[in-house]
N, C-alpha and C positions, 0 to 999 in steps of 0.2 A: 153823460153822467160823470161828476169830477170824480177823481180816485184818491181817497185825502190819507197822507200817515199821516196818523190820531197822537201820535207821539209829539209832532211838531205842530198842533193846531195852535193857534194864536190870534190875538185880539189887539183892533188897534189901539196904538197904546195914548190916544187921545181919551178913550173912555177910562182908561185907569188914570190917567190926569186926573179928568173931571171929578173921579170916584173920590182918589186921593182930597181933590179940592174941596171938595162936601163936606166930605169930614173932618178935615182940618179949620173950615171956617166955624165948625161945631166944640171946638178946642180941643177937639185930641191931639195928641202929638204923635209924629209924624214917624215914630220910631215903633209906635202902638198899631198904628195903619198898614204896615209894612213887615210887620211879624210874621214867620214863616214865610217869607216867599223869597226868591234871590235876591230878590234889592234890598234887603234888609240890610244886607253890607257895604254893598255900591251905594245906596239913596238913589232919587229918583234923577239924579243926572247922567245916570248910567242905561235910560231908558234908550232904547229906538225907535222905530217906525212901529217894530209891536212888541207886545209882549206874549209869554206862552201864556195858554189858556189855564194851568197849572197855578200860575202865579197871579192871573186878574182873581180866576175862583179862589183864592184865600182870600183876595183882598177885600172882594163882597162879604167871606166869614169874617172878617176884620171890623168890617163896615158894620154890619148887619150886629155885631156885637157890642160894638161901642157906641153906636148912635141908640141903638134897639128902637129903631124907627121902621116899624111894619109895611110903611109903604115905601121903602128904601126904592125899590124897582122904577117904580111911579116917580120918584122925587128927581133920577137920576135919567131916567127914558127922556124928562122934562129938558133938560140940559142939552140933549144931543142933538143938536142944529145941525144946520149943514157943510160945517165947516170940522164939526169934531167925526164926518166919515171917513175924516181926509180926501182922496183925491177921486174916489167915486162919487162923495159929496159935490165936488165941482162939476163934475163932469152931468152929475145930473143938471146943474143949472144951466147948462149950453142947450141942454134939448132942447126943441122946439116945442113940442107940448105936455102935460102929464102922462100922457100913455108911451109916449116914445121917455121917457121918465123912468115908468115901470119898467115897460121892456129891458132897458138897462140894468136894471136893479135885479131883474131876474137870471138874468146874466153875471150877474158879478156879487151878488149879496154872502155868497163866500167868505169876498172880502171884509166881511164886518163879521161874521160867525161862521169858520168852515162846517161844524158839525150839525148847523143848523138846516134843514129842509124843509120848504116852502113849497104850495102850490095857488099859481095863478086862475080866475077864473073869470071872464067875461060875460051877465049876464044880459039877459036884456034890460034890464033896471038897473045891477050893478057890479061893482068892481069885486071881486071875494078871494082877498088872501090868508091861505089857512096855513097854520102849521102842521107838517105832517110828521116832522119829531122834532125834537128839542136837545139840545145839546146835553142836558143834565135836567133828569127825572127831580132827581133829591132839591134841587132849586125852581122847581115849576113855578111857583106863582112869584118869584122875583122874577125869570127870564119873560114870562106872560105879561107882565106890566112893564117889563125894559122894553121889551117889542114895542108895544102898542103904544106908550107914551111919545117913546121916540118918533114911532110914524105918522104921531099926528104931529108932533112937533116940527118933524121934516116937512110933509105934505101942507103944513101953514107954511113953512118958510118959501117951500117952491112957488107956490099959488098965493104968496103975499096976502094970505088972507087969515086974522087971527078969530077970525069968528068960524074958522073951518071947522067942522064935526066928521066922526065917525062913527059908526055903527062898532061899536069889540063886544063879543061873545067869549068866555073865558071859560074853561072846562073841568071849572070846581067852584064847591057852595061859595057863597058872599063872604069874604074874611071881616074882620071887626071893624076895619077900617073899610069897609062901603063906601060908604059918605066921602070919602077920599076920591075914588073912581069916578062918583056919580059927579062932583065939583068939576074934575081933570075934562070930562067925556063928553058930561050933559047926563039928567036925570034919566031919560029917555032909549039914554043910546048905549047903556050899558047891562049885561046880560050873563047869569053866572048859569053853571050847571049844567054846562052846551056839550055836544058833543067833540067837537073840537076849540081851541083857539082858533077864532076868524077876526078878520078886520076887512067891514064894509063900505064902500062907499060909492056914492052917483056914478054912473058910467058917463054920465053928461062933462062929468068933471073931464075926461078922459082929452076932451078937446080945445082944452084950456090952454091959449099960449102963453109960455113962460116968459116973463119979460127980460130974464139975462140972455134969450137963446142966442149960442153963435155956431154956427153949422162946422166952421174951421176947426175951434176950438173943438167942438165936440169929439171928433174924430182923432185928435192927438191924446185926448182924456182917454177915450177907449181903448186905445193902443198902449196906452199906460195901465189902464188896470186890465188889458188881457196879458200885457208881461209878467204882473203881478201877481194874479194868477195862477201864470202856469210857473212862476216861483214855487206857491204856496203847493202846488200840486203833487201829490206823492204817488205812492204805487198801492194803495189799499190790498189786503187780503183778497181775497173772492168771496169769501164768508162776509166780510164788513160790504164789499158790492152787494149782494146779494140781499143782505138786512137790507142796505137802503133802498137797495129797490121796492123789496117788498112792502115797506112802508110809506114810498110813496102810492103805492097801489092797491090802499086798504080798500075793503070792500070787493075785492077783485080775485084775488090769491090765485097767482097762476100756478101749475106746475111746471116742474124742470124743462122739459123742452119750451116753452113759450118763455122763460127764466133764459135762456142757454139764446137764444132769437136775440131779444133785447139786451144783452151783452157782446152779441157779435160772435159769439162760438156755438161749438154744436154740444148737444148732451153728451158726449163720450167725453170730450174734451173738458167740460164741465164739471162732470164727475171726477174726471181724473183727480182735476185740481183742486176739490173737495177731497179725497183722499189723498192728497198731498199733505192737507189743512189737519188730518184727520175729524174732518165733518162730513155733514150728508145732509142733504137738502132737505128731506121732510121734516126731523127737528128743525131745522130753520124758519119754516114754513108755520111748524105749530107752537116756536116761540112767539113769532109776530102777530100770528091770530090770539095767543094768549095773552098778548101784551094790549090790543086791539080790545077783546073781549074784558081784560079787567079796569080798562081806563071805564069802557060805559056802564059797567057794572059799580064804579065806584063815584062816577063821578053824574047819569042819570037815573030818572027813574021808567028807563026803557021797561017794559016788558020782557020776560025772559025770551017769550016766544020770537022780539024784533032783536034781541042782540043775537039769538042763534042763528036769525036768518042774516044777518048784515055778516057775521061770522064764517058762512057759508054751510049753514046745516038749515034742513027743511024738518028736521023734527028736534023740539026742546031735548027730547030724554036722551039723545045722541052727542048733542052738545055739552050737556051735564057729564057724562061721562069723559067725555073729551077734556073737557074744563081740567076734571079731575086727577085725571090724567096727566095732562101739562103741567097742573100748578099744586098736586097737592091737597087742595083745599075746592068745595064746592062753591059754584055761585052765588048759594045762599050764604054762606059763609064771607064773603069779600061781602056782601052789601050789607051783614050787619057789625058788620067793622067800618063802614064805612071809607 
């Protein structure tokens, strides 16, 4: 598991190109795009390889304000080929097939969002990658539509195929702009109200040869983005470990020792360094279930009885108190607020 400081996360700075570019061919000016963030002073010839994640996110509030085009996400996901990943981008087109493709990606998709986590899943019918958190709650359905757009956009450029489809699931109601998704995706293939963001597609695809593969090249690429990598890579808290753990292993919720295992330390030691943090595991434990608990309370129309049990309670009325407990406010409460 990478161990990222949150303070230095960063995005490559091809996507704020792009961003910038949007909206400049839109006629704002370039002074209006750039407002609050440090380039406002340099301009954008002061850019690098990236920028912090501080400064892309105003540039989206920039964007998002002056275009006030609702499907900002979608329009921009559109753009990101495979030349705007930089050099993961290429290094995907050496592979040999689309799974050896993924595999990489899984490996290295850091390098396009540190704060971003993902999980892979191989069915017998298909490929399912989910998001199991997102970098920023407050921009959910812009970051939902960057994803998916871009990965079909990539996944046609890989597989030179522009009639490729995807199955996306999005994990809140239909925004006004629908019709937007349903053009981008196919009528079919797009699906609100999910329990999580997923993006589906044929495992068949999986055996697809790529036609730039170069076996040589591949392995100099990989070596490039694992230097790059372990650049980006920080010393995380043990409380921010811990969050991520737990979130990738929703549905699961272990306690501290099987927590303290999958870290490579032992509960003493664990603990320690939670009261180092001054923290302690079980809040941690019952913010993520509470976090867990109010996405499906907000965003289906589960049953109480199936969110208490995906939660890890076998009786509603215990869950309800718990809820309570965590957030303040009852279950019923979050779903008529929507």
């Amino acid at each position: 598991m990478a161990k990222w400081d949150m303070s230095r996360a960063s995005t490559p700075a091809q996507y704020a190109l792009i961003l910038v570019d949007l909206v400049r061919r839109q006629g704002h000016p370039l002074s209006a795009i750039l407002s609050g963030t440090s380039l406002a002073a340099s301009g954008m010839q002061s850019v690098g390889a990236r920028v912090s994640q501080s400064d892309f996110m105003q540039l989206v509030v920039n964007a998002q304000a002056l275009t006030r085009d609702p499907a900002l996400g979608l329009h921009l996901g559109e753009r990101l080929n495979l030349s705007a990943h930089a050099v993961l981008g290429q290094a995907f087109m050496t592979c040999q097939d689309l799974h050896e493709a993924l595999d990489l990606f899984m490996k290295y998709y850091h390098l396009l969002s540190p704060e971003l986590e993902l999980s892979l899943e191989l069915t017998d019918e298909d490929y399912r990658l989910t998001t199991v958190a997102a970098p920023d709650p407050a921009m959910e359905v812009f970051g939902a539509e960057l994803m998916a757009a871009a990965m079909l956009n990539t996944l046609r450029g890989l597989l030179s195929r522009s009639d490729f489809i995807l199955r996306v699931d999005f994990p809140y109601p239909e925004p006004a702009h629908g019709e937007t998704y349903r053009a981008l995706f196919g009528s079919n293939s797009v699906h609100f109200n999910c329990s999580h963001q997923r993006i589906c597609f044929d495992r068949r695809l999986g055996d697809t040869p790529l036609p730039s593969s170069n076996p040589a090249l591949r392995e100099l690429y990989e070596e490039e983005c694992a230097r790059l990598l372990t650049d980006l890579e920080g010393t995380d808290s043990v409380v921010a470990q811990i969050l991520s753990l737990l979130r990738k292993l929703e549905g699961q919720y272990p306690q501290m020792p099987q927590v303290a295992r999958m870290l490579n330390t032992s509960p003493r030691t664990l603990r320690r360094r939670l009261d180092a943090e001054g923290a302690s595991f079980q809040p941690l434990l019952d913010s993520v279930r509470a976090e867990h608990a109010t996405r499906y309370l907000k965003n289906t129309r589960l049953p109480l009885a199936s969110i208490a049990y995906m939660i890890g309670f076998s009786d509603p009325s215990n869950f309800r108190r718990a809820y309570r407990k965590w957030t303040g406010v009852t279950p019923a409460e979050v779903r008529q607020r929507g």
